[in-house]
One Martini backbone bead per residue (centre of mass of N, CA, C, O) as a GRO file, in nm:
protein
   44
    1UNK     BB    1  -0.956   0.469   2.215
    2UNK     BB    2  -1.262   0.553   2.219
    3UNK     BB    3  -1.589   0.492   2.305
    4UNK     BB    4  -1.876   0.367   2.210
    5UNK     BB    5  -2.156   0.479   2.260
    6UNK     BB    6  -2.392   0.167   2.319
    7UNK     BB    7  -2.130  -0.037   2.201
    8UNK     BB    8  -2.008  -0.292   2.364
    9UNK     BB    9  -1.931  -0.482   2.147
   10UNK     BB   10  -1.761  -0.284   1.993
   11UNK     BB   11  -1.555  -0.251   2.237
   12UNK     BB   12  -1.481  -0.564   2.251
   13UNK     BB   13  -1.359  -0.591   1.973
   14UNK     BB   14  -1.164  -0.381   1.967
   15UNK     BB   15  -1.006  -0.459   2.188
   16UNK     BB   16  -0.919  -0.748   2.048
   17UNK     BB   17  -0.817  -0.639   1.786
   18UNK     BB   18  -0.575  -0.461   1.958
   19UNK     BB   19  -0.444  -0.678   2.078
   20UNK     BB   20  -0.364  -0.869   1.864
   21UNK     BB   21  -0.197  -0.701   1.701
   22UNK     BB   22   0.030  -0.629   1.921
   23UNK     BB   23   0.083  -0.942   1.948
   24UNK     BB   24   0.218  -0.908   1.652
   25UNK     BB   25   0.432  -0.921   1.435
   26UNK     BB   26   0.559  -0.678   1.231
   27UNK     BB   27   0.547  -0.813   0.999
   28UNK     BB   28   0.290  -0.908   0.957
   29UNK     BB   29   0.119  -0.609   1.014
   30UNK     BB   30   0.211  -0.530   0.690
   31UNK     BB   31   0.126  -0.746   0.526
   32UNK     BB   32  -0.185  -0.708   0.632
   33UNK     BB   33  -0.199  -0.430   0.493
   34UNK     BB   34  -0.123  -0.452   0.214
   35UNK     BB   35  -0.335  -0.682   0.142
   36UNK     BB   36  -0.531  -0.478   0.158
   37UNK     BB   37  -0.464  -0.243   0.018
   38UNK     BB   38  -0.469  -0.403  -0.283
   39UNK     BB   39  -0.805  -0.458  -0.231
   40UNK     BB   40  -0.894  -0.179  -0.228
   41UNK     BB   41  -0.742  -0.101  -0.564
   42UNK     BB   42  -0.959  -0.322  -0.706
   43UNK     BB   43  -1.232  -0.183  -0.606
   44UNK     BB   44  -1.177   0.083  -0.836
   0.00000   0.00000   0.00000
């Protein structure tokens, strides 16, 4: 992921929220995309 210039904060988020992802098992990150995936598809 390329770095948003001028936004410090949020490439320090970005940065540690792709750290937590990759070191969650692999079955957790399906469970929490699909359960985002269907709130996504409830408010349209």
């Amino acid at each position: 992921m390329e770095p948003v210039k001028g936004c410090k904060g949020l490439n320090i988020y970005r940065h540690d929220l792709m750290q937590r992802v990759m070191s969650m098992p692999d079955l957790e990150v399906r469970e929490r995309l699909e359960h985002l995936r269907r709130l996504d598809q409830t408010n349209y």
